[in-house]
C-alpha positions in Angstrom: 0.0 0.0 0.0 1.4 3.4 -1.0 1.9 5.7 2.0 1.4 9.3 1.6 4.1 11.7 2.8 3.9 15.0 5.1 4.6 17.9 2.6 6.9 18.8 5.6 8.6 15.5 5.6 9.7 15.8 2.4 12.7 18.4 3.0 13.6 16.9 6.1 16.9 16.0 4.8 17.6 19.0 3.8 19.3 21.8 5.4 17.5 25.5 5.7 20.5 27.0 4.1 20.9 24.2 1.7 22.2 25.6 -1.4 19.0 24.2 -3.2 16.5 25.6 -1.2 18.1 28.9 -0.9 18.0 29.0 -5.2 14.3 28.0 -4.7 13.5 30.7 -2.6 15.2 33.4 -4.4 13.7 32.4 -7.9 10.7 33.1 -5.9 11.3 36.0 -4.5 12.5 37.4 -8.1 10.0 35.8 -10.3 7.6 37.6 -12.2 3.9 37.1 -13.9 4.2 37.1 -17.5 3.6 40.1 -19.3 2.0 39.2 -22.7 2.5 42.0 -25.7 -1.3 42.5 -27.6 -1.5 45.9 -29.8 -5.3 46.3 -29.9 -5.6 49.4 -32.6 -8.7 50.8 -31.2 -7.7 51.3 -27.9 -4.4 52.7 -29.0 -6.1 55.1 -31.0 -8.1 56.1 -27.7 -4.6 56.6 -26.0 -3.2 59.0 -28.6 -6.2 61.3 -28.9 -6.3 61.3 -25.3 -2.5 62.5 -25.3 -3.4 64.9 -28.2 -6.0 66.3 -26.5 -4.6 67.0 -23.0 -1.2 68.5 -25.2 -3.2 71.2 -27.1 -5.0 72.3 -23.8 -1.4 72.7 -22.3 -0.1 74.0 -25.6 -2.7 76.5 -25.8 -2.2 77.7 -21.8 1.2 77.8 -22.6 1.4 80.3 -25.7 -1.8 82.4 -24.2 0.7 83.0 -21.0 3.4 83.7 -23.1 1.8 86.3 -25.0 0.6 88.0 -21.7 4.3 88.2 -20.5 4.6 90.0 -23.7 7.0 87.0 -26.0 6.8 85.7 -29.3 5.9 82.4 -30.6 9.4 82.1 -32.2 11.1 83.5 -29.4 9.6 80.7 -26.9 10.2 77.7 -29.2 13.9 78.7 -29.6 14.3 78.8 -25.6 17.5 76.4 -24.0 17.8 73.0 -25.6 15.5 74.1 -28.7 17.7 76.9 -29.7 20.5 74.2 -29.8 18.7 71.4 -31.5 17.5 74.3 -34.4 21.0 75.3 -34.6 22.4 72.0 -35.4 19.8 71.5 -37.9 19.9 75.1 -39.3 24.2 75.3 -40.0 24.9 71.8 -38.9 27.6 70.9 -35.9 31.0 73.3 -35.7 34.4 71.7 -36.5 36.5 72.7 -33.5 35.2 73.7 -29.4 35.1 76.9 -28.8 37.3 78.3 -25.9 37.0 80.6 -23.5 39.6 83.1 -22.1 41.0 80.7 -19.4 41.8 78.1 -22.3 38.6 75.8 -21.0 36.7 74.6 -23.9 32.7 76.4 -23.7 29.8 75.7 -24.9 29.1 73.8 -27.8 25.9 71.6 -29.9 28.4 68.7 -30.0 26.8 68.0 -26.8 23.2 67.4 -28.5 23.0 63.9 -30.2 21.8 63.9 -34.0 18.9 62.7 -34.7 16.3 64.9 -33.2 17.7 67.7 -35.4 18.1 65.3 -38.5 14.8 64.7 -38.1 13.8 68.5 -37.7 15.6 69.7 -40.8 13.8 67.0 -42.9 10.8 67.9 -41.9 11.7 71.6 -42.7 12.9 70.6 -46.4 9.6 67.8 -47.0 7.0 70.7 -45.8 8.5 74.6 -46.2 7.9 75.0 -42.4 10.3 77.1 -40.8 13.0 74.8 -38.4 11.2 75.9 -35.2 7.5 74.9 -36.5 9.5 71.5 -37.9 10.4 71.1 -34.5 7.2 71.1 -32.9 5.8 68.9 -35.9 8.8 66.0 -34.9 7.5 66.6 -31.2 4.1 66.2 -31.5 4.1 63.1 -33.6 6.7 61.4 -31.4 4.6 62.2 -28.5 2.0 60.3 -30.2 3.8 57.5 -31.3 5.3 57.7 -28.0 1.4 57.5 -26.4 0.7 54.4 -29.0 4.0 52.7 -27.2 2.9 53.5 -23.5 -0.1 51.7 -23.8 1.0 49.0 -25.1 3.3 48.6 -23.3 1.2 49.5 -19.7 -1.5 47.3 -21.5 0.5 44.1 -21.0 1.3 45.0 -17.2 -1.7 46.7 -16.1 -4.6 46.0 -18.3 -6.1 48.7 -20.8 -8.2 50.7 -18.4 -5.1 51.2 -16.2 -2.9 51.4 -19.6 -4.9 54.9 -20.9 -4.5 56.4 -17.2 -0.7 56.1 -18.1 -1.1 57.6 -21.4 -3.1 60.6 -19.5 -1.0 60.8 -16.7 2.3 61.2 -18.9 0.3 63.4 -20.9 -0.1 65.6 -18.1 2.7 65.7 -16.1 4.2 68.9 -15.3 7.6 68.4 -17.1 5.1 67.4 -20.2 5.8 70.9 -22.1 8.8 69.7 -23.3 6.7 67.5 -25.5 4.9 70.6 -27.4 8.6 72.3 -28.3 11.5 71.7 -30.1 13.2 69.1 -27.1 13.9 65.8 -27.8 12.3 64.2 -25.1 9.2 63.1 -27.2 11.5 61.3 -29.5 13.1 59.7 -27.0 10.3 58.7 -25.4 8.9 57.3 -28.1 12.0 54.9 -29.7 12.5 54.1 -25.3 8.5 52.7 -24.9 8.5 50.8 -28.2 12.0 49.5 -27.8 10.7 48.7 -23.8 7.7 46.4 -26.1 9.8 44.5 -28.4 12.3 43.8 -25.3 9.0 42.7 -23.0 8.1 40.9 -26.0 11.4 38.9 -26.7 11.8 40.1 -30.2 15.4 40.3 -30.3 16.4 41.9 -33.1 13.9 44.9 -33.0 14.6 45.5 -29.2 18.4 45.8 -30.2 17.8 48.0 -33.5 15.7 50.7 -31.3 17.8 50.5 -28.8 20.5 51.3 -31.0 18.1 54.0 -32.9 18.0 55.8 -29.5 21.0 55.8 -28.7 21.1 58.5 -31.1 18.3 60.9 -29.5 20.1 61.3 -26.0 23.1 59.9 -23.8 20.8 58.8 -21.1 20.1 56.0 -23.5 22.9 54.4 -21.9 20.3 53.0 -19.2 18.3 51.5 -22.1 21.4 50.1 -23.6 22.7 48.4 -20.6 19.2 46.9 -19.3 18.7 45.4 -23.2 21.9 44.0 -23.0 21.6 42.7 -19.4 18.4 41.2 -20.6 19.8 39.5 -23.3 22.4 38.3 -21.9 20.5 36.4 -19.1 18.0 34.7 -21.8 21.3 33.2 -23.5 22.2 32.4 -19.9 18.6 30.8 -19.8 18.7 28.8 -23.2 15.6 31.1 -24.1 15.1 31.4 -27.9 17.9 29.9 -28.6 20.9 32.7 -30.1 18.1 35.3 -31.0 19.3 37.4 -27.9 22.8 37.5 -29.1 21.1 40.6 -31.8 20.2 42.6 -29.4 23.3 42.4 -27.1 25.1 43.3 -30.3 22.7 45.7 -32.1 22.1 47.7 -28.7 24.9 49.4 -28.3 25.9 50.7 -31.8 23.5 53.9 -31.9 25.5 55.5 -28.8 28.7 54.3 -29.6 28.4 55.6 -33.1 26.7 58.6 -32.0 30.1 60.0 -29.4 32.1 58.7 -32.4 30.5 60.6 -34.4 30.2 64.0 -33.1 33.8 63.4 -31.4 34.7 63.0 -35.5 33.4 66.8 -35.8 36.0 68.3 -34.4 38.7 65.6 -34.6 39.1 63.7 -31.4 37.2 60.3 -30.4 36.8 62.0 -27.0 35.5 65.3 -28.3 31.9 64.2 -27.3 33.1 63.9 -23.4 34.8 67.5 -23.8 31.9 69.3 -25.0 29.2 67.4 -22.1 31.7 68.2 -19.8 32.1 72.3 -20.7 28.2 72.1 -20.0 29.1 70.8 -16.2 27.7 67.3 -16.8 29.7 64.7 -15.7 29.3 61.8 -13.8 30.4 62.3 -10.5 28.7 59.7 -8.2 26.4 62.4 -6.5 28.5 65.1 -5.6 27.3 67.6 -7.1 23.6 66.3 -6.3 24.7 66.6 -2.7 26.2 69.9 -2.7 23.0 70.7 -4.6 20.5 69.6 -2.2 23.0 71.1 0.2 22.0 74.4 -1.2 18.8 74.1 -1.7 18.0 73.3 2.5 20.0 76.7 3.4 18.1 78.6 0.2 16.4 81.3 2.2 13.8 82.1 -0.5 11.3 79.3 -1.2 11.7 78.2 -4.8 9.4 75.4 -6.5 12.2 74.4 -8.8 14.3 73.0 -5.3 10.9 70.8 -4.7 10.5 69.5 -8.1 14.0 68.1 -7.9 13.7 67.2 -4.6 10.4 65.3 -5.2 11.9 63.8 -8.3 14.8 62.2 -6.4 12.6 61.0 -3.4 9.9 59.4 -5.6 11.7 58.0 -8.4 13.8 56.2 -5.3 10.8 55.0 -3.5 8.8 54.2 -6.6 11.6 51.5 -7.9 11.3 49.9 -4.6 7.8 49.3 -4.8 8.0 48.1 -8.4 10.1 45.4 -7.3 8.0 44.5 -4.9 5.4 44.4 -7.7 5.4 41.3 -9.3 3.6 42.4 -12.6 5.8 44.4 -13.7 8.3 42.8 -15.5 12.3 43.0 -14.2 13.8 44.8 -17.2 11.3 47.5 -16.3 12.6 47.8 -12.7 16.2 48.0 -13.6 15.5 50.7 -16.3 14.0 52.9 -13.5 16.8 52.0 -11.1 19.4 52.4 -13.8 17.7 56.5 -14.4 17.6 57.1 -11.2 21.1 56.3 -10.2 22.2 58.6 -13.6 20.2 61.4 -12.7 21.2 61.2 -8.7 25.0 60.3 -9.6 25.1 63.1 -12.1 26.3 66.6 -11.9 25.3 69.9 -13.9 22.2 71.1 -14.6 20.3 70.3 -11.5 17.1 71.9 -12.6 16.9 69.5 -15.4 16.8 66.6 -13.4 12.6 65.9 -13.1 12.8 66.6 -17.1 15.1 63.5 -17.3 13.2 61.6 -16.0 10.3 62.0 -18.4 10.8 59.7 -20.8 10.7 57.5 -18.0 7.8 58.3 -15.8 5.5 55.9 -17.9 7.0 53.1 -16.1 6.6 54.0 -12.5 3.4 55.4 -13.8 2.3 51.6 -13.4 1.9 51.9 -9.6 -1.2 54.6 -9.2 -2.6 53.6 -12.8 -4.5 51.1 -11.4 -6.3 52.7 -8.6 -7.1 56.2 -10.5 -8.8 54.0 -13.5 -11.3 52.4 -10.7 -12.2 56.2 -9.7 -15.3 58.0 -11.6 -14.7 58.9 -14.9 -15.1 62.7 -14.4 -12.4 62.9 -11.6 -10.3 61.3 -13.6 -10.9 64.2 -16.7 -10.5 67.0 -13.7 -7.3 65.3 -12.8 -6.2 65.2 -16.7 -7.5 68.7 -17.3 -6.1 70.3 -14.0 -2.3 68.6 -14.9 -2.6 70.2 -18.6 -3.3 73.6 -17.5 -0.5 73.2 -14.9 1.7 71.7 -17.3 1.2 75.4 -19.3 1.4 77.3 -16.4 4.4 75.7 -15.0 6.6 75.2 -18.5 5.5 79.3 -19.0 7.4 80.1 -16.0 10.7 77.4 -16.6 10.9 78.6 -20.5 10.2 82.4 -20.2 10.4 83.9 -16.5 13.9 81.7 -14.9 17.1 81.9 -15.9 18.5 78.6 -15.8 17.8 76.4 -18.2 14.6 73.4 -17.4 
C-alpha cells in the first residue's frame, strides 16, 4: 500500500540554508507574472487622442501665458535645448570647441545627439515650415507614437483601463511641455516605450535596432542600452530562444557608440563628445554635485518650486523603484531601467534643474503603480485630474521657458 508523505517530511533532509532551497526561494522571490505584448488598434487610437487632446489644452495655456508676458511664438520655441537642437539643424555641428579666455573649452551643440535635429531639418525641407514649426511637428508626432507605445506597453502589465491612465497621466505631467517644443524628449520617449515592447516581447532583433536608434536621441540611452543587454544576456544564460538574444546584445549598443564617435569626429578627437558634455558641467560624479545641490537648496532662504521639483523627483523615483520590485507584474527589465535612471540622474552633476525633465521619458514606467487605482475612480475625476495637470503643465513650463534663468 502506498503511504502518503507529510509535505513537511519531504525536505527533512535538507538543510535550511541548503544551497538548493536557498535558489528555490530566491527564484521566488525574483519571479515575475508574465507580461503578454497584444496591440489592440482601437484602444491605441483612444490613448493617442487622449494625449493629443490633453497637449493642445497645455499647448494652448502655454502660448496664451506667453503672449501675456509679452514673447513671441518664435522667441519661446527657440528657448535652451530648442535653440541648440534648431541650430544644429539650421548650419549643422561646428568643427572645433570653442574656448573661452582661461583656455577651457565652452559651450558647444556637440553636446546634442543627432537625430532629433536630423529629423527636424527633414521635416523643414519635405514641408517649407520654418525649423522651429518642424520642430514642434517632430515633437508632436513622437509624442503620439510615444502615447501608442505607452499603452502597449502598460497594456501588458496593467490591463487597458489602467494602460490609458498612463497615457493621461504622462500626458499631463508637469515636465510634459517639453513635448509641445522643439526638445527631444518626445523622441526619445517614443524609440524608449517601443524599444521597452519588443524587449517585453522577446523580439530580439527589434529591441536591439531601437535600442541602437536611441541611442542617437540622447546619452541617457545608456540606461536602455545596458538593461537590453543585461536582458539579453540572461536569456542566452537561460537557453531562451535559442541565439536570437545575441542581436540585441550586439545591435544595442551601436547607436550610442556611433553617436560619441561621431560627433567626437566633428572636431577631430574620439573624446570630443566627453569634452563638450563636460564644458556644460555634466559629468558623472557619483552624486557630488547632487549633494552639494540639495545642500544648497536646504539653506536657500527664498522658497523656490524648482528645489521641490527636484527634490520630489529624487525621493519618488527612489521609493517608486522599490515598490516596483515588490510588484510582481511588472516585469524586471522595467525595474532595472527605473533603477538604472535614477542612479544617472542622482550620480550626475550639472544642470540640476533639469533633473525631473530627465526623468520623463521615463515616468510611464513607475506610472504603473497609481494607474490602477485612479482607473477604478469616476470617470469625471479622472478628466478633472487630466484637465487640472494640462493647464498646470502650461502654467508651469510658461514660468521654466520664459520667466527663470537657468535652463529646465
Amino acid at each position: 500500500m502506498a503511504q502518503l508523505v507529510p509535505p513537511t517530511a519531504l525536505g527533512a533532509g535538507r538543510s535550511p540554508g541548503a544551497p538548493g532551497s536557498l535558489r528555490a526561494r530566491l527564484r521566488q522571490a525574483v519571479r515575475r507574472r508574465p507580461a503578454h505584448i497584444v496591440f489592440v488598434p482601437r484602444e491605441t487610437c483612444r490613448a493617442v487622442a487622449l494625449q493629443l487632446a490633453l497637449s493642445l489644452l497645455g499647448f494652448a495655456v502655454l502660448l496664451l501665458l506667453n503672449r501675456h508676458l509679452g514673447h513671441g511664438v518664435t522667441g519661446l520655441l527657440g528657448r535652451w535645448d530648442a535653440a541648440n537642437y534648431l541650430s544644429v539643424a539650421a548650419h549643422g555641428y561646428p568643427d572645433r570647441l570653442p574656448l573661452r579666455a582661461d583656455g577651457v573649452p565652452g559651450y558647444s551643440t556637440i553636446a546634442f545627439f543627432p537625430l532629433v535635429p536630423g529629423l527636424i531639418r527633414a521635416v523643414h525641407a519635405v514641408t517649407g515650415l520654418t525649423l522651429a514649426h518642424a520642430g514642434v511637428l517632430v515633437s508632436w508626432v513622437a509624442g503620439a507614437v510615444a502615447a501608442s507605445g505607452i499603452h502597449t506597453l502598460a497594456r501588458a502589465v496593467v490591463g487597458s483601463r489602467a494602460a490609458l491612465v498612463c497615457v493621461g497621466l504622462w500626458a499631463c505631467s508637469p515636465y510634459a511641455f517639453v513635448l509641445w517644443i522643439p526638445y527631444s524628449e518626445a523622441v526619445f520617449t517614443a524609440v524608449l516605450t517601443w524599444a521597452l515592447v519588443a524587449l517585453v516581447a522577446r523580439r530580439w532583433v527589434t529591441a536591439g535596432l531601437l535600442c541602437a536608434l536611441a541611442g542617437t536621441v540622447r546619452p541617457t540611452a545608456s540606461v536602455l542600452v545596458a538593461v537590453t543587454a543585461l536582458t539579453g544576456v540572461v536569456a542566452l544564460a537561460g537557453r531562451r530562444d535559442g541565439v536570437r538574444p545575441l542581436a540585441a546584445v550586439v545591435l544595442a549598443p551601436l547607436g550610442l557608440a556611433g553617436s560619441w564617435l561621431y560627433l567626437g569626429s566633428r572636431i577631430g578627437s574620439v573624446t570630443g563628445w566627453f569634452a563638450a558634455q563636460r564644458a556644460w558641467g555634466q559629468s558623472f560624479d557619483l552624486g557630488r554635485g547632487t549633494l552639494h545641490f540639495l545642500r544648497h537648496a536646504a539653506g536657500a532662504h527664498s522658497p523656490d518650486m524648482r528645489y521641490v521639483a527636484v527634490l520630489t523627483t529624487l525621493a519618488a523615483v527612489a521609493v517608486g523603484t522599490v515598490a516596483l520590485a515588490l510588484d510582481r507584474r511588472v516585469p524586471w527589465p522595467l525595474v532595472l531601467l527605473v533603477a538604472g535612471a535614477w542612479l544617472l540622474m542622482a550620480g550626475a552633476s550639472g544642470a540640476p534643474y533639469s533633473k525631473p525633465r530627465f526623468m520623463l521619458p521615463f515616468l510611464p514606467v513607475l506610472l504603473l503603480l497609481p494607474a490602477p487605482a485612479l482607473a477604478r475612480i469616476r470617470r469625471e475625476v479622472r478628466w478633472m485630474v487630466y484637465g487640472s495637470g494640462a493647464v498646470f503643465a502650461g502654467w508651469y513650463g510658461a514660468g521654466l521657458l520664459v520667466l527663470f534663468r537657468p535652463a529646465p
